[in-house]
mmCIF file as Biopython writes it, N, C-alpha, C and O atoms, coordinates in Angstrom:
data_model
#
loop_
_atom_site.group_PDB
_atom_site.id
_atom_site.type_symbol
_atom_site.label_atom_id
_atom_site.label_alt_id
_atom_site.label_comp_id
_atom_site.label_asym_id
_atom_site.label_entity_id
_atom_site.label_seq_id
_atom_site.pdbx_PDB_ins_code
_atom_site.Cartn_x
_atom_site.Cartn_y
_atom_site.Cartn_z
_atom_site.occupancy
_atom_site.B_iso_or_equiv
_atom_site.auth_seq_id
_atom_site.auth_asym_id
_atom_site.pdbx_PDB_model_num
ATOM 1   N N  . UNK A ? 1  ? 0.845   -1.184 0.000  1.0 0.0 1  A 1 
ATOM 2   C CA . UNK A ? 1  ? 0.000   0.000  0.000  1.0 0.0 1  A 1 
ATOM 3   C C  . UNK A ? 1  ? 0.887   1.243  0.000  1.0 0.0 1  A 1 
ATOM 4   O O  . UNK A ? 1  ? 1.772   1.290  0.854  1.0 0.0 1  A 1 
ATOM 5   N N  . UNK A ? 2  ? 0.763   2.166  -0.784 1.0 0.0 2  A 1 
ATOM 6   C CA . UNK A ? 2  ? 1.503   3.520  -0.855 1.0 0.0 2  A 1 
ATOM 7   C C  . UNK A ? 2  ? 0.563   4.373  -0.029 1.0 0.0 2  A 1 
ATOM 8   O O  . UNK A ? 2  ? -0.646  4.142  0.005  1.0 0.0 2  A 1 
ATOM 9   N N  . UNK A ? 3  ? 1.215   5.496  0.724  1.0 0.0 3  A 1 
ATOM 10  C CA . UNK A ? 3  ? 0.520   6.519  1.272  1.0 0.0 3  A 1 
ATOM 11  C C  . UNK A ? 3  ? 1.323   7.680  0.856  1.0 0.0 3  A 1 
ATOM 12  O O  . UNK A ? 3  ? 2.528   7.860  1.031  1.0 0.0 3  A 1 
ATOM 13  N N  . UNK A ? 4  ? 0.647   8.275  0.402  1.0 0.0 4  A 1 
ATOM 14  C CA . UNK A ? 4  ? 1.534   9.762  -0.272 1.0 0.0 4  A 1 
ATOM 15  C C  . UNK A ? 4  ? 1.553   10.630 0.416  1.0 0.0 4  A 1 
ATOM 16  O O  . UNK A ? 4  ? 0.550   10.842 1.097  1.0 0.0 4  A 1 
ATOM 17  N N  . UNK A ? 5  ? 2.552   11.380 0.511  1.0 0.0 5  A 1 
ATOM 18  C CA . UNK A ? 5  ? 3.165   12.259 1.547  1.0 0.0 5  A 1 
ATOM 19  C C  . UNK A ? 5  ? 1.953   12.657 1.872  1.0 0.0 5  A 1 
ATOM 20  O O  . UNK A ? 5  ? 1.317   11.783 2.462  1.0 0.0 5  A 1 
ATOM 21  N N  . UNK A ? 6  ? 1.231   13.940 1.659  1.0 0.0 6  A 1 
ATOM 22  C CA . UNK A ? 6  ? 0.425   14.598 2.096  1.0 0.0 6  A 1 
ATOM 23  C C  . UNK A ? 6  ? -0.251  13.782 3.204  1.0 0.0 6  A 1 
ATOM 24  O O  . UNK A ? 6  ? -0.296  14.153 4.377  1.0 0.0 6  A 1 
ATOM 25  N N  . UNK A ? 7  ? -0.842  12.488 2.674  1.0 0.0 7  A 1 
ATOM 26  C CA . UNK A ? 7  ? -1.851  11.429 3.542  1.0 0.0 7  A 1 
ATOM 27  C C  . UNK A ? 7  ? -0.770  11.239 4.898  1.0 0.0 7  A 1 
ATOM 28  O O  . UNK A ? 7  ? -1.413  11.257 5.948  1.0 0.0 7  A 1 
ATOM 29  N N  . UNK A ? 8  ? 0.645   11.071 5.096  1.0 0.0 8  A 1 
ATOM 30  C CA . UNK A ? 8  ? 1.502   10.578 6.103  1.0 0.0 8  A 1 
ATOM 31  C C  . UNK A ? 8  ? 1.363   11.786 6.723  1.0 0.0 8  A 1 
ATOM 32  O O  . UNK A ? 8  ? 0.766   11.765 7.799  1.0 0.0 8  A 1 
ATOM 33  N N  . UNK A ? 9  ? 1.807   12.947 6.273  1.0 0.0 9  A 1 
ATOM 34  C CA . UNK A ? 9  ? 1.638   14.365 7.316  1.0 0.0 9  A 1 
ATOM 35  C C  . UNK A ? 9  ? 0.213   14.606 7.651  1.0 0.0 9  A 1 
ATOM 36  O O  . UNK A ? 9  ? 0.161   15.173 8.742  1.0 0.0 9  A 1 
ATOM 37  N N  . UNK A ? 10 ? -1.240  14.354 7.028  1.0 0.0 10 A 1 
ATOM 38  C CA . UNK A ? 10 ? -2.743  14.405 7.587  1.0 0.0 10 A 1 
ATOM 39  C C  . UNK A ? 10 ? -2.457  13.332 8.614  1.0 0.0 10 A 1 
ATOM 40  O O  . UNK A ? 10 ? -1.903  13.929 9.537  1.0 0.0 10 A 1 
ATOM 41  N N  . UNK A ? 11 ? -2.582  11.707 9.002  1.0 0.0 11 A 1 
ATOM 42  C CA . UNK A ? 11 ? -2.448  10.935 9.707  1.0 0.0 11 A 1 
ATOM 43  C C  . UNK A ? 11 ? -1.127  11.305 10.633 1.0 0.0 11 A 1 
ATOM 44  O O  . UNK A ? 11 ? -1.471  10.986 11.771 1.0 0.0 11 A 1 
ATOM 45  N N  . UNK A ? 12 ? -0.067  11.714 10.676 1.0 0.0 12 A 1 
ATOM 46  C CA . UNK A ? 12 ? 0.704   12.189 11.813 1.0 0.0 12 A 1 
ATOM 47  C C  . UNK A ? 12 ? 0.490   13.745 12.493 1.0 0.0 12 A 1 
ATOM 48  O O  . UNK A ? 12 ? 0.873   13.826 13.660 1.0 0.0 12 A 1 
ATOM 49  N N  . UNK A ? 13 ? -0.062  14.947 11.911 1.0 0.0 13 A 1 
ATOM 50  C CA . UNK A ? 13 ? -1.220  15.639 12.550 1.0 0.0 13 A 1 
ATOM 51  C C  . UNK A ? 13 ? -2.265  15.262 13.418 1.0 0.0 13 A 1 
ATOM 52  O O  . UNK A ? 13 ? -2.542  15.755 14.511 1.0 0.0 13 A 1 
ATOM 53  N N  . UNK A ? 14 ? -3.076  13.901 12.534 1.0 0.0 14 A 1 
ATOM 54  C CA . UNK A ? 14 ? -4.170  14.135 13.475 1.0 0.0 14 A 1 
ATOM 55  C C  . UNK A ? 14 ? -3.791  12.728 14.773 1.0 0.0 14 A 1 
ATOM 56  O O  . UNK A ? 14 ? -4.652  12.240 15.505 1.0 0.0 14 A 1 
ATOM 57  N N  . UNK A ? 15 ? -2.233  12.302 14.755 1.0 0.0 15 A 1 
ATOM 58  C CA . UNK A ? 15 ? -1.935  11.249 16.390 1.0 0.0 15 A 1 
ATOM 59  C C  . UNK A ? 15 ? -1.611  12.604 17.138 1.0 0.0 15 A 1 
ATOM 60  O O  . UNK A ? 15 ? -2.122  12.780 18.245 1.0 0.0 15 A 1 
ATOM 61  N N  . UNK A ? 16 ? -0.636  13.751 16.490 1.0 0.0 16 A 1 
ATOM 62  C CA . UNK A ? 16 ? -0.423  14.688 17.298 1.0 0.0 16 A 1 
ATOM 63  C C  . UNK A ? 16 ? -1.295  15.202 17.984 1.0 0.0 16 A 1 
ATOM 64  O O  . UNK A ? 16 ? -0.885  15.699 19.033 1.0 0.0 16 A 1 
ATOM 65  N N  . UNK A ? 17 ? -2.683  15.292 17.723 1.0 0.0 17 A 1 
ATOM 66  C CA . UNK A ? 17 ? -3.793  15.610 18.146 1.0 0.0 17 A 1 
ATOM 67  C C  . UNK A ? 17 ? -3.895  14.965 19.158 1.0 0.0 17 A 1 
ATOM 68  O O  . UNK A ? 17 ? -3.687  15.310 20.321 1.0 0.0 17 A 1 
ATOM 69  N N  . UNK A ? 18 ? -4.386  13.508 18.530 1.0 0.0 18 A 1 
ATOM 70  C CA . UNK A ? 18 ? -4.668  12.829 19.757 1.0 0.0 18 A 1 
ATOM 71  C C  . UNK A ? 18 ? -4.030  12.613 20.963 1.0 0.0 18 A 1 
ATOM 72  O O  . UNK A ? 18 ? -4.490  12.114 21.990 1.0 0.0 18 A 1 
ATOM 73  N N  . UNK A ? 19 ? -2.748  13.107 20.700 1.0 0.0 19 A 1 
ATOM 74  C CA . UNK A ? 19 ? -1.821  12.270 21.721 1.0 0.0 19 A 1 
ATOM 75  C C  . UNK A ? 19 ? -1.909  13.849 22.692 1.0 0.0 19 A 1 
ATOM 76  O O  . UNK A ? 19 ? -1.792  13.744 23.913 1.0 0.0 19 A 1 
ATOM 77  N N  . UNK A ? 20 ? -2.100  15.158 22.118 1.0 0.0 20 A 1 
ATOM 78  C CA . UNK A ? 20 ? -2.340  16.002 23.111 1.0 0.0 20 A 1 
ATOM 79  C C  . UNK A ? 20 ? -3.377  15.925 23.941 1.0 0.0 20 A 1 
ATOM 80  O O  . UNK A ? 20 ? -3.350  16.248 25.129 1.0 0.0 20 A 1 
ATOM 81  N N  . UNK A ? 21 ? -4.441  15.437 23.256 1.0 0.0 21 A 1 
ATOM 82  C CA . UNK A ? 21 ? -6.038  15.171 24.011 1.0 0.0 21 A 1 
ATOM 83  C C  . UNK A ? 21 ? -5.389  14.042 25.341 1.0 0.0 21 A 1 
ATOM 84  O O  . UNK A ? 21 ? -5.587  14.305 26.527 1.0 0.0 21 A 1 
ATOM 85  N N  . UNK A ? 22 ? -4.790  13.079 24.992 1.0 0.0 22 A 1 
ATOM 86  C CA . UNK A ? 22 ? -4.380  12.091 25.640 1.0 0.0 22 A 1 
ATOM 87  C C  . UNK A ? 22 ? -3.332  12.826 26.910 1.0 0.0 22 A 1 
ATOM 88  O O  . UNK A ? 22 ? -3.605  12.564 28.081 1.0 0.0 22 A 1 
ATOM 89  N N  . UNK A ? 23 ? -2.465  13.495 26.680 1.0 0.0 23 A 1 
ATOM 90  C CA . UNK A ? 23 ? -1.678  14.056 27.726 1.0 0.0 23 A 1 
ATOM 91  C C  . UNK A ? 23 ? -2.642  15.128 28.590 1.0 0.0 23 A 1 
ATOM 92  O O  . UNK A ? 23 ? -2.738  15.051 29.815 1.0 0.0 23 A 1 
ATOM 93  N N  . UNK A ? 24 ? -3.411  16.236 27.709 1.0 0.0 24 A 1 
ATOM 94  C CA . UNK A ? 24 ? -4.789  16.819 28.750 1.0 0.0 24 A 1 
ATOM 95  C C  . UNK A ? 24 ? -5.440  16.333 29.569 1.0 0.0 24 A 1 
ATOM 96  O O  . UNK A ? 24 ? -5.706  16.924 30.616 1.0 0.0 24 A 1 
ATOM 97  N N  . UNK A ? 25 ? -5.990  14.750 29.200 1.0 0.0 25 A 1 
ATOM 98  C CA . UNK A ? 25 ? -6.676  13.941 30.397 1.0 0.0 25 A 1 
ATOM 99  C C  . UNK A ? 25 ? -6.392  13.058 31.219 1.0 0.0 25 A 1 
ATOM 100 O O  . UNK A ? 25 ? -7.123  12.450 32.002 1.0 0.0 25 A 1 
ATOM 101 N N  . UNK A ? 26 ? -4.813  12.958 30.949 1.0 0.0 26 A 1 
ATOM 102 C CA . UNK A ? 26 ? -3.866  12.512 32.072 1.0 0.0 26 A 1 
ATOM 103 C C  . UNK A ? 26 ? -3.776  13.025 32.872 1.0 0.0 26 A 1 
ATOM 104 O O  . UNK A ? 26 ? -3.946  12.457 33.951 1.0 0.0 26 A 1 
ATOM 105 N N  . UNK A ? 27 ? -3.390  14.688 32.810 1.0 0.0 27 A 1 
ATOM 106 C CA . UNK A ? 27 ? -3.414  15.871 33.294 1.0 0.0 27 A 1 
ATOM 107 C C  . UNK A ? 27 ? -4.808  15.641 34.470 1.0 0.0 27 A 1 
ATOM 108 O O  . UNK A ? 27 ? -4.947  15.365 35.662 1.0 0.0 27 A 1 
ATOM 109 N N  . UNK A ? 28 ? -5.633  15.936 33.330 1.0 0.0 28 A 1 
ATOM 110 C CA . UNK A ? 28 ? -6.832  16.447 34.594 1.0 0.0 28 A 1 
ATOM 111 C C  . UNK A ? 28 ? -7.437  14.952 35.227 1.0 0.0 28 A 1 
ATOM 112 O O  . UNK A ? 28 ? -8.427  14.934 35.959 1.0 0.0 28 A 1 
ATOM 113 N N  . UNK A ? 29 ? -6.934  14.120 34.961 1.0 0.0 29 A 1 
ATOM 114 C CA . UNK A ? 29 ? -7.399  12.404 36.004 1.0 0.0 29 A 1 
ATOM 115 C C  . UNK A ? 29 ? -6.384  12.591 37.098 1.0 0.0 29 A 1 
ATOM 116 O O  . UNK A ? 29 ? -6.749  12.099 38.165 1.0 0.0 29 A 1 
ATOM 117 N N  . UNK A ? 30 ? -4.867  13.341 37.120 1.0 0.0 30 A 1 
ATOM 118 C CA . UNK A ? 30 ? -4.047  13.137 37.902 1.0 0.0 30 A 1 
ATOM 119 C C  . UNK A ? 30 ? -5.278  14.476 39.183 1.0 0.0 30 A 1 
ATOM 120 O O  . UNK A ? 30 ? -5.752  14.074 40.245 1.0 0.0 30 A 1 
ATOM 121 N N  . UNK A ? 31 ? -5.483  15.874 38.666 1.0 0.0 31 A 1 
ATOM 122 C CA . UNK A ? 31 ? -5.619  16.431 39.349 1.0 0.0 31 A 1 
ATOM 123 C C  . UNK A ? 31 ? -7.167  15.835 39.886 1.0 0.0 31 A 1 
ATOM 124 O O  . UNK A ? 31 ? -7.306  16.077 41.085 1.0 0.0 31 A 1 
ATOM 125 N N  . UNK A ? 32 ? -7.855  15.419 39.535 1.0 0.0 32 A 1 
ATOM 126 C CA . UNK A ? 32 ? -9.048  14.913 40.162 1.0 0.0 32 A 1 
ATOM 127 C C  . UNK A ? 32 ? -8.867  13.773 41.482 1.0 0.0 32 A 1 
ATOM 128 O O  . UNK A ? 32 ? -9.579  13.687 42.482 1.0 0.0 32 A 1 
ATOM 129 N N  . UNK A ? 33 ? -7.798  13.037 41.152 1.0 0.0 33 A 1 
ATOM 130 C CA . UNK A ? 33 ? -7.028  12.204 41.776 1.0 0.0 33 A 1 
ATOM 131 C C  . UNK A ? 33 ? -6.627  12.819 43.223 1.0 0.0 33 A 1 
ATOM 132 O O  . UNK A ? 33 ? -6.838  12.439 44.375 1.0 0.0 33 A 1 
ATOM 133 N N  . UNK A ? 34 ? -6.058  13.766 42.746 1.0 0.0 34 A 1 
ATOM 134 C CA . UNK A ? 34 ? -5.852  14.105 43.770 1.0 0.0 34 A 1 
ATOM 135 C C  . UNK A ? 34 ? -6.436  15.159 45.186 1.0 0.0 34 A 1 
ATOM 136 O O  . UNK A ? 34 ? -6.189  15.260 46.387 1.0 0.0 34 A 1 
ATOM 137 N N  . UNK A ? 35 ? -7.401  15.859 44.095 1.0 0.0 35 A 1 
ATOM 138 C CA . UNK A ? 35 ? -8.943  16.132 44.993 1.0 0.0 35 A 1 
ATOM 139 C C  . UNK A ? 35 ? -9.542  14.918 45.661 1.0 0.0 35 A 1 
ATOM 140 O O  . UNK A ? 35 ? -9.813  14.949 46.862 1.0 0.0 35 A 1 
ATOM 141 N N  . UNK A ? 36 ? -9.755  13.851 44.920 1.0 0.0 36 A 1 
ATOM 142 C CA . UNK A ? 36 ? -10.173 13.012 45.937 1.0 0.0 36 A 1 
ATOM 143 C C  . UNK A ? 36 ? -9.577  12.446 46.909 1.0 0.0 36 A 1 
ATOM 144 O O  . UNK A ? 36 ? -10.084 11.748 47.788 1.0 0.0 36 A 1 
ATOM 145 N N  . UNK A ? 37 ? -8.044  12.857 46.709 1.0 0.0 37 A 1 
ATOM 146 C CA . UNK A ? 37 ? -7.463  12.366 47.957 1.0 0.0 37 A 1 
ATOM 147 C C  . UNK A ? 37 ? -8.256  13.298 49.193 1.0 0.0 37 A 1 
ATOM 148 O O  . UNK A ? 37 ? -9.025  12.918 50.076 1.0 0.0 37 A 1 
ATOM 149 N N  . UNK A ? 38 ? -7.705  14.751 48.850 1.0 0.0 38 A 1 
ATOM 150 C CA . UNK A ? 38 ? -7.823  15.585 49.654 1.0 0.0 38 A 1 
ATOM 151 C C  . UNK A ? 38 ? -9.028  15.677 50.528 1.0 0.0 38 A 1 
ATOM 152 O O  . UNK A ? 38 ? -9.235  15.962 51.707 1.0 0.0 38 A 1 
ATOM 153 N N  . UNK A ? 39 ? -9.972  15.214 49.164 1.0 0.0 39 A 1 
ATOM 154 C CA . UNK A ? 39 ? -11.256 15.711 50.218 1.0 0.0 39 A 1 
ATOM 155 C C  . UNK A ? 39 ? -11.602 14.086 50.973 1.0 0.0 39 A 1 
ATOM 156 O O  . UNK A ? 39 ? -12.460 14.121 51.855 1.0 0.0 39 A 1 
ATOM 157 N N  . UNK A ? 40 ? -11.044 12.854 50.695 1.0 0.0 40 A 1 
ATOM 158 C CA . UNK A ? 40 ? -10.731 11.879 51.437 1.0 0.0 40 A 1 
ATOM 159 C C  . UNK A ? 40 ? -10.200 12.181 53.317 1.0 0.0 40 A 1 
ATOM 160 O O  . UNK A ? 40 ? -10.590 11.869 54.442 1.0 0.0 40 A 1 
ATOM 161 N N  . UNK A ? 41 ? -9.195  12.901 52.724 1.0 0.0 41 A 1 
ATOM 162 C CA . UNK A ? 41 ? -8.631  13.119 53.870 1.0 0.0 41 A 1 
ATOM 163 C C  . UNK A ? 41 ? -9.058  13.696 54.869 1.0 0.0 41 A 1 
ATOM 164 O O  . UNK A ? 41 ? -8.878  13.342 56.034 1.0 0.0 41 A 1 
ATOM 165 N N  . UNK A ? 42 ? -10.073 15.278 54.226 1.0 0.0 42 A 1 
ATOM 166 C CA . UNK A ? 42 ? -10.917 15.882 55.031 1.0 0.0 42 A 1 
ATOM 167 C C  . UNK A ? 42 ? -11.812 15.111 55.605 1.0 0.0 42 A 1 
ATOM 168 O O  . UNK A ? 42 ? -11.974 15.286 56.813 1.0 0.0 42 A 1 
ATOM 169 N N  . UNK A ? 43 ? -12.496 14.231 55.028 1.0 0.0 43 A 1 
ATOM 170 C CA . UNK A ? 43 ? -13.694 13.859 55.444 1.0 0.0 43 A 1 
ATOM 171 C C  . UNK A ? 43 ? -13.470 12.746 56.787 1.0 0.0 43 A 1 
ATOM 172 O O  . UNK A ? 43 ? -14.286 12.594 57.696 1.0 0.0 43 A 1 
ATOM 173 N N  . UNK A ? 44 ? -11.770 11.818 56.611 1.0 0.0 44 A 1 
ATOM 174 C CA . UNK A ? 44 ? -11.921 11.108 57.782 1.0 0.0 44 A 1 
ATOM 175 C C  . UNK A ? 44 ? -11.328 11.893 59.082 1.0 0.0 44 A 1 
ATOM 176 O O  . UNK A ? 44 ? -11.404 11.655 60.287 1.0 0.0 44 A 1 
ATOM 177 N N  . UNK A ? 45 ? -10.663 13.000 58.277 1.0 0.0 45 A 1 
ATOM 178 C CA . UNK A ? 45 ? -10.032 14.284 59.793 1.0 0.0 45 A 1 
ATOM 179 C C  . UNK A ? 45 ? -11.534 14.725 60.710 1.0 0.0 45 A 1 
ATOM 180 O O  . UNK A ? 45 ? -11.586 14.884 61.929 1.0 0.0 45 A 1 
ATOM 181 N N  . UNK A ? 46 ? -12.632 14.853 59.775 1.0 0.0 46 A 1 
ATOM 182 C CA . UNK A ? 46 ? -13.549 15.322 60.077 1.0 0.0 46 A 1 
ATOM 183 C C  . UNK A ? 46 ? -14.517 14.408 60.825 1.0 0.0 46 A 1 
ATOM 184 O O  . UNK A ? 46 ? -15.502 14.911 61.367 1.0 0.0 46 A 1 
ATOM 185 N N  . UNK A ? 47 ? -14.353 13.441 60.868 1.0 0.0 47 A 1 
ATOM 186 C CA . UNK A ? 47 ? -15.058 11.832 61.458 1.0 0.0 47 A 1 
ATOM 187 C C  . UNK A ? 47 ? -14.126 11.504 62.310 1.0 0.0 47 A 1 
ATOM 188 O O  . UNK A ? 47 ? -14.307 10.337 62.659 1.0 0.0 47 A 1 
ATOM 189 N N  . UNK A ? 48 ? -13.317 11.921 62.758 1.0 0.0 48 A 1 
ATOM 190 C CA . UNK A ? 48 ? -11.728 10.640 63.497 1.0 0.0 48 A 1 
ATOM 191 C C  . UNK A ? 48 ? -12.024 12.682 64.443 1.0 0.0 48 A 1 
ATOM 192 O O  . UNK A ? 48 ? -11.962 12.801 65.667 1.0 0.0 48 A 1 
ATOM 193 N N  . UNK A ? 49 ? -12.199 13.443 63.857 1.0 0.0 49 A 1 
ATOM 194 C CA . UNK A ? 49 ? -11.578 14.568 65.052 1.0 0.0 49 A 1 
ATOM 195 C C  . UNK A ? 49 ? -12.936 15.295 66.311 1.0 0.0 49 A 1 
ATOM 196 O O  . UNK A ? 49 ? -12.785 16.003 67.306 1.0 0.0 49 A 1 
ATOM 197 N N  . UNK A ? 50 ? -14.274 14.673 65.624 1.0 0.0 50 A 1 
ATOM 198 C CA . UNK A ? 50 ? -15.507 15.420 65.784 1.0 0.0 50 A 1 
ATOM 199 C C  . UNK A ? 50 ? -16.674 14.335 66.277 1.0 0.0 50 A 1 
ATOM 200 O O  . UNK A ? 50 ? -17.598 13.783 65.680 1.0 0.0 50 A 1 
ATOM 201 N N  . UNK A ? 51 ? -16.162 14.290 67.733 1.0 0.0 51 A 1 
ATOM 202 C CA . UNK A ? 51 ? -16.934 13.323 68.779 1.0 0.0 51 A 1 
ATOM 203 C C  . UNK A ? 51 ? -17.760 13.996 69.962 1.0 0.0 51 A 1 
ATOM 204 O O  . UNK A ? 51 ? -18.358 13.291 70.775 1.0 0.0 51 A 1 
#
């Protein structure tokens, strides 16, 4: 199968794409991640401190 230039630079554009979409929602799963730690943490400080 031949792919002619143009078609190799459209298909390596659009992984570049994807692969940014892919690093963005790494991004924001890490920071959600780590809200739920936080508010984890609050919630048993808040149960373990409030008797």
């Amino acid at each position: 199968m031949i792919v002619f230039l143009a078609e190799q630079r459209r298909i390596v554009a659009k992984v570049d794409q994807l692969m940014a979409l892919v690093d963005q929602l790494e991004a924001q799963l890490a920071a959600s991640r780590a809200t739920d730690k936080n508010l984890f943490e609050a919630l048993v400080a808040e149960l373990t401190c409030s008797s």
